[in-house]
Each structure stands twice: as structure tokens, then as C-alpha cells.
N, C-alpha and C positions, 0 to 999 in steps of 0.2 A: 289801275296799275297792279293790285294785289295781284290779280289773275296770272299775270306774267312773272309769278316773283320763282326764278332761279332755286335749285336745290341750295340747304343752307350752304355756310363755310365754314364744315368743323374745323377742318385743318387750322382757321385761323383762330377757334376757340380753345383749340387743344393747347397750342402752343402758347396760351398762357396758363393751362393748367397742370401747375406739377403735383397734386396730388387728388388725381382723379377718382371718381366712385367706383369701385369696384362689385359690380354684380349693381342686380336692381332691390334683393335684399338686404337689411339692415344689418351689421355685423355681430353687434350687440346691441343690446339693451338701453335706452338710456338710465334704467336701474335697477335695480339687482335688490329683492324682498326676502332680509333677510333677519335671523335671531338675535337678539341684541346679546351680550355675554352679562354680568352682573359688572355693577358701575363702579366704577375704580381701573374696570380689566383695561389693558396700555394694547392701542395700534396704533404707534408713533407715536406715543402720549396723551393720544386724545379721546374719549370716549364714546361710543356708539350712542345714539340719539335713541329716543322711543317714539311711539306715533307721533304726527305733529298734534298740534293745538293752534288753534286761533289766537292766545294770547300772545302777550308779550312783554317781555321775551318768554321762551316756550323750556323750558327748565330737561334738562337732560339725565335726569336722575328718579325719575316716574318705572311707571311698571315694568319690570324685567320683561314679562313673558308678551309683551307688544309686538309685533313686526315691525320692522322699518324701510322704507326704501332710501337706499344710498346711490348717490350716482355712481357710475363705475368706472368713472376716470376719474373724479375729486372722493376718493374714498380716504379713510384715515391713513390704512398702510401705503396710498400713493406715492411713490416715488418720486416728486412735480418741483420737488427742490429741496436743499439741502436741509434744512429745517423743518418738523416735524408741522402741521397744519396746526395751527392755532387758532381759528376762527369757525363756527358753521354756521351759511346758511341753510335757511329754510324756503323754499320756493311755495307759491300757492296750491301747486297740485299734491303737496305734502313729500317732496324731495329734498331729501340731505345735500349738499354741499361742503367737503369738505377743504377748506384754503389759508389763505395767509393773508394775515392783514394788514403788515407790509406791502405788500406786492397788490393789492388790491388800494391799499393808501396812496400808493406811488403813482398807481394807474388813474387815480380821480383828481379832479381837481377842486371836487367841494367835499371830502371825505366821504363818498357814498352817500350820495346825498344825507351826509350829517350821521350816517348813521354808525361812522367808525370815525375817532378810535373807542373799544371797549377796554376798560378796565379787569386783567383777569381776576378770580375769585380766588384760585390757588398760589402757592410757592411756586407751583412748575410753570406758569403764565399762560395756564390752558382756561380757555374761557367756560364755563359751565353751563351755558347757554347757547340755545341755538337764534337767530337772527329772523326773524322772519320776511321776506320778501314777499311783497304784492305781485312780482311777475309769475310764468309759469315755468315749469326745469325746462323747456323747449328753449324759449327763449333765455333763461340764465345762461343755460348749457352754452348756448353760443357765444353769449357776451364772458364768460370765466375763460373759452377758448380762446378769446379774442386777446384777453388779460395777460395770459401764459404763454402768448403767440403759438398757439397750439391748431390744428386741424381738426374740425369737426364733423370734416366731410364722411368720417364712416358713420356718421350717424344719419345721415342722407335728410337732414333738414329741408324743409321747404322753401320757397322762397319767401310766401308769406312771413313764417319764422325767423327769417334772415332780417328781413325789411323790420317786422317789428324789434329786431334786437338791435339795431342798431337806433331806433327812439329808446329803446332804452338804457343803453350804453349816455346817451345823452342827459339822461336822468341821472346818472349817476358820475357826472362830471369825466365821462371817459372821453376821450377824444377821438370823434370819428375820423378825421384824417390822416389820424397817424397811426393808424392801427386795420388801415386799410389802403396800402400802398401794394403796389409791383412785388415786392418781398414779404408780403403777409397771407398767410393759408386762405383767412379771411376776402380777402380781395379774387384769388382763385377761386374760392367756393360761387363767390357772386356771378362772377365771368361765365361759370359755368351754365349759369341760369339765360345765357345773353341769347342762347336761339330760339326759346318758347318767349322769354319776357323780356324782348329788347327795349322797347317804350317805355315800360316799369321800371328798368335795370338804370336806360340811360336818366329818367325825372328821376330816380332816386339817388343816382352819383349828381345829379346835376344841381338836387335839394341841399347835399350836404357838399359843395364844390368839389367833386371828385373827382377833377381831371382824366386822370391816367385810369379810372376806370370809364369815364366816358368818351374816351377815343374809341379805345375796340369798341363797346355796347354801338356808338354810331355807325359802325360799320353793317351793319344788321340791320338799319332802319332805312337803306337803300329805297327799300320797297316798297318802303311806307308812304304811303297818302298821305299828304302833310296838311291837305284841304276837313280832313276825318277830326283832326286834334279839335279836345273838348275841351271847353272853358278850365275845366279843374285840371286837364292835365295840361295843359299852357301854366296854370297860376305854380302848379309843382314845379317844372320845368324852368322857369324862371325868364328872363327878357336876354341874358348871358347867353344862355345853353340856346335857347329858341332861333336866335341869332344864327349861333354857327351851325345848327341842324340846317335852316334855311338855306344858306351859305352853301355848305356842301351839295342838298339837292342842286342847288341853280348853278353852281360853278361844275358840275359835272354834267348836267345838262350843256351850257354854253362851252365847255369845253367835246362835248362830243359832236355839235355843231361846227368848231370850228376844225376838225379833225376830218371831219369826215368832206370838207369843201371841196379841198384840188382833188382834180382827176387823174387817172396812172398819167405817167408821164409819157408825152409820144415817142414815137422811134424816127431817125430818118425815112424818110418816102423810098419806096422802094417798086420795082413794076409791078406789083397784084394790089398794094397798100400805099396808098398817097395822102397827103393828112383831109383830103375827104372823106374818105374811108372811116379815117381813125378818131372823125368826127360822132360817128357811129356809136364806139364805144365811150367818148365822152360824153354824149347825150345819155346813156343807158346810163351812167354812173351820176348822174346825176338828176336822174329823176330817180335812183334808186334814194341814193343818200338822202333824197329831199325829203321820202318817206321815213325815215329816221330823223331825219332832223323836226320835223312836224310833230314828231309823238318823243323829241328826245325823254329815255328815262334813266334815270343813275344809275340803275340795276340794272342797264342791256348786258347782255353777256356777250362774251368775245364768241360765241360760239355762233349767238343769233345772229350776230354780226354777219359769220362767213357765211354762216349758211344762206344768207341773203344775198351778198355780194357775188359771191365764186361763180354762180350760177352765168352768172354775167358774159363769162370766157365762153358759154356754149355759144353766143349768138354770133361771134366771130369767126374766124377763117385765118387770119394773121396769127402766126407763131407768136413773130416777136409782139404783136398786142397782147397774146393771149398772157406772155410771161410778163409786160408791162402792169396787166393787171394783178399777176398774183405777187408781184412786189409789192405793188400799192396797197393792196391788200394784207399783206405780211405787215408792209411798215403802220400800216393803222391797225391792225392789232397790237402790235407793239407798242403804241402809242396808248393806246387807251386802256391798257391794260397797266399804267405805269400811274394814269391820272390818280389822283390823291382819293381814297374811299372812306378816308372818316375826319372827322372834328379837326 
């Protein structure tokens, strides 16, 4: 069935994305390699980091003349909410972060994993320390976006990226369902991935119960040979989601069977066409349809459809048969084109 699979349906992936990638290049940086200023010097209050270190925590008050990379959306003088950043991490690939640890407290449900709240070391309640994080800025980056209900699509993430950041949103007491709904940047960025990694897309909404992401992703997996699935992506997938994948194939299978059964409708007998005649065309229309009914597949297109059918009207002579059949025809496009295509 692969072989016959239909050009995709962006129209249907688009129309869930409102904030699409623009271009196939990166807009910016995920960070920006920059001069630290001498320590004390205020963006927003908070002081510029020096290289990282393995320690921990990694002290912010080391060699001036160091470079640093800072992310270039969580930077000190970031504008991300009304209160100047109080908190930074440190990712493993030695990326700044700079955020709030409020809004990062709010968003966990085990304090980052344990790792907040900090105690500031000053008056001003800026912490003098930077955090270190095991993950990498790829993956922070997206889980901080996710935090801030922010988009990170201009950083054109991968999907790998994607998938790993949401295990680790998990680690950190964030909650993948609610921060991945219909109204989250997050949820569109995924969507986006639904016509190269529909299989991936739908066992990974399907790991973390993500309904309304696994309606559309199902719609994509028409095509898919459902005989192919491997042990490990059944066990991803779950007994739930495998269900109504099933479901769908076979209820769109039996429903193109049953669509495609009655023959046009006959017309009164008339002197050239008497329903001998018009036997004719109901035989032809039903060894046609039998040939689809035999190979029914949830991805036939309304197109294979006619172009198989229409043909049908050359082998007649009856007007009113010929228009009998392209009713019949119309109305089973119309029909099967309405049949339900996802989860």
C-alpha cells in the first residue's frame, strides 16, 4: 500500500500551524559569544556569567576577560516579564539561560527536580550563581519556550530535539499535557513535523496521552501498513492509541465497501434502453467496484476513484444511463470524501 500513498495533505497540517518556519535558514543563533562586562555591571540586575565549569554550582564572578555564550531569547536585558531574571541556568553544552524562578517553580511540580528554590546571596535577590543543567541548550531551549508559552519555531528544532525535550520537561515535574494543547506554540511546532514523522508524532502523543495531537498526526498514517509495526513501536504506542489506529484503517476500509455497493440508479425503459440494456451498465459497475472493494485502502483518493469509474459511461449508448452514472458517481465521491480520516 505504501506505493499508492497520495501526495501529502498540507492544507490539513497548515491549518494547524499559526506560526509557521519561515525560510529553511535559522533566524538566529541559539547564542550569541559574547564579553562579559566587570561583575557587579546591571542588565536587569543580573550579572553576566563567565565560561561555564563542571562544578557546582558554577560561581559567576571568575575571569572577566572569559567569553560567554548566552542564549538570545533568555538573555539578562530580556524583556520575558515584568521582573528582572533572577535565576541562571547552565545547560551541558556550556549555555547561559537566563529566567525566573517563579515562573519556572510554578511550572514544576517537584521544584525542578529539587533543584529550585535557591536562596539569593544578595540584598537585591539575585542569585550569584549559575545552575547547572545535565541537558543540552537545544533541548533547554525548547523546554524554557514551552515554560514562557513562547515559540521556538524560529530556531527550526528537530524533531529529535522536540521528542527529547519533552522527556525532559518530565524530569522536571513540567507537565506534558498542558503545555501541549491546540493553543500552545508547542503543540503547532510538533504538528508541523506530522508529514515526514507521522508514526513518531502519533506513538509520541500517544506515550504522553495526547489526544488532540493524535487526531491530526492519524490522519497521515492512512497509508501506513499497519502489518510493518514493530514490537517496540506497538509497546510506544500503547493498547489505547493501537486500537483506534486499527479502528480507523478497518472502518474506512468497510466503509468504502459499503459505498461503493449500489449501482447508478436505473431510468425508466425506453425504445433504444430497456432495463436489459441497463443491465449492462450494472454489471460493468460492479465488477469495477469489486476491484476496490478487494484491495479496499483508507488512502484511495477520490481522484483514483473516478478516474476508475467515469470510464464506465464510454461503454454505453444511453444518455440518460450515461448521466445515471455520473450521479452515482458524484454521490460516492461525496460520500467518501466526508468518511471520518483520523482517530
Amino acid at each position: 500500500m505504501a506505493g499508492n500513498v497520495e501526495s501529502l495533505d498540507w492544507d490539513l497540517v497548515f491549518q494547524f500551524v499559526s506560526d509557521p518556519l519561515e525560510g529553511s535558514a535559522i533566524e538566529k543563533p541559539w547564542t550569541e559569544r559574547t564579553e562579559p562586562p566587570p561583575f557587579g555591571t546591571a542588565f536587569g540586575q543580573v550579572p553576566t556569567p563567565p565560561e561555564s565549569c563542571t562544578s557546582s554550582p558554577v560561581d559567576l564572578s571568575s575571569d572577566e576577560d572569559t567569553p560567554v555564550f548566552v542564549s538570545t531569547t533568555f538573555f539578562p536585558s530580556a524583556q520575558l516579564h515584568a521582573l528582572p531574571p533572577d535565576l541562571v541556568l547552565l545547560s551541558s553544552d556550556s549555555v547561559y539561560f537566563y529566567v525566573h524562578q517563579h515562573v519556572l517553580l510554578a511550572a514544576s511540580d517537584n521544584s525542578f527536580n529539587s533543584l529550585l528554590p535557591l536562596s539569593p546571596r544578595t540584598e537585591s535577590g539575585l542569585v550569584e550563581f549559575a545552575v547547572p543543567i545535565p541537558e543540552p541548550s537545544a533541548e533547554l531551549n525548547i523546554v524554557l519556550h514551552a515554560i514562557y508559552n513562547m515559540s521556538c519555531a524560529h530556531y527550526s528544532p528537530s524533531f529529535e530535539s522536540l521528542v527529547s525535550a519533552l522527556a525532559v520537561m518530565n524530569v522536571y515535574g513540567i507537565s506534558v499535557k498542558k503545555h501541549i494543547t491546540r493553543f500552545t506554540p508547542l503543540y503547532n511546532l510538533l504538528l508541523f513535523h506530522a508529514p515526514l514523522y507521522p508514526l513518531e508524532l502519533y506513538a509520541l502523543a500517544a506515550s504522553y496521552d495526547l489526544y488532540d495531537l493524535a487526531v491530526p498526526a492519524s490522519s497521515h498514517l492512512l497509508s501506513f501498513p499497519l502489518a510493518s509495526l514493530t514490537d517496540e513501536m506497538v509497546d510506544r504506542i500503547g493498547p489505547r492509541y493501537l486500537k483506534r489506529l486499527f479502528f480507523l484503517h478497518f472502518g474506512r476500509s468497510d466503509a468504502l465497501r459499503r459505498l461503493l455497493l449500489p449501482p447508478p440508479h436505473p431510468h425508466p425503459p425506453t425504445g433504444t434502453c430497456n432495463f436489459t440494456e441497463q443491465k449492462k451498465l450494472t454489471r460493468a459497475w460492479t465488477l469495477a467496484s469489486a476491484y476496490f472493494a478487494w484491495d479496499a485502502r483508507p488512502d484511495l483518493s477520490t481522484s483514483s476513484m473516478e478516474s476508475a469509474l467515469a470510464p464506465l459511461g464510454e461503454q454505453v449508448s444511453c444518455e440518460q444511463c450515461k448521466l445515471a452514472l455520473q450521479e452515482r458517481l458524484k454521490t460516492l465521491i461525496v460520500q467518501w470524501s466526508v468518511v471520518k480520516r483520523t482517530i
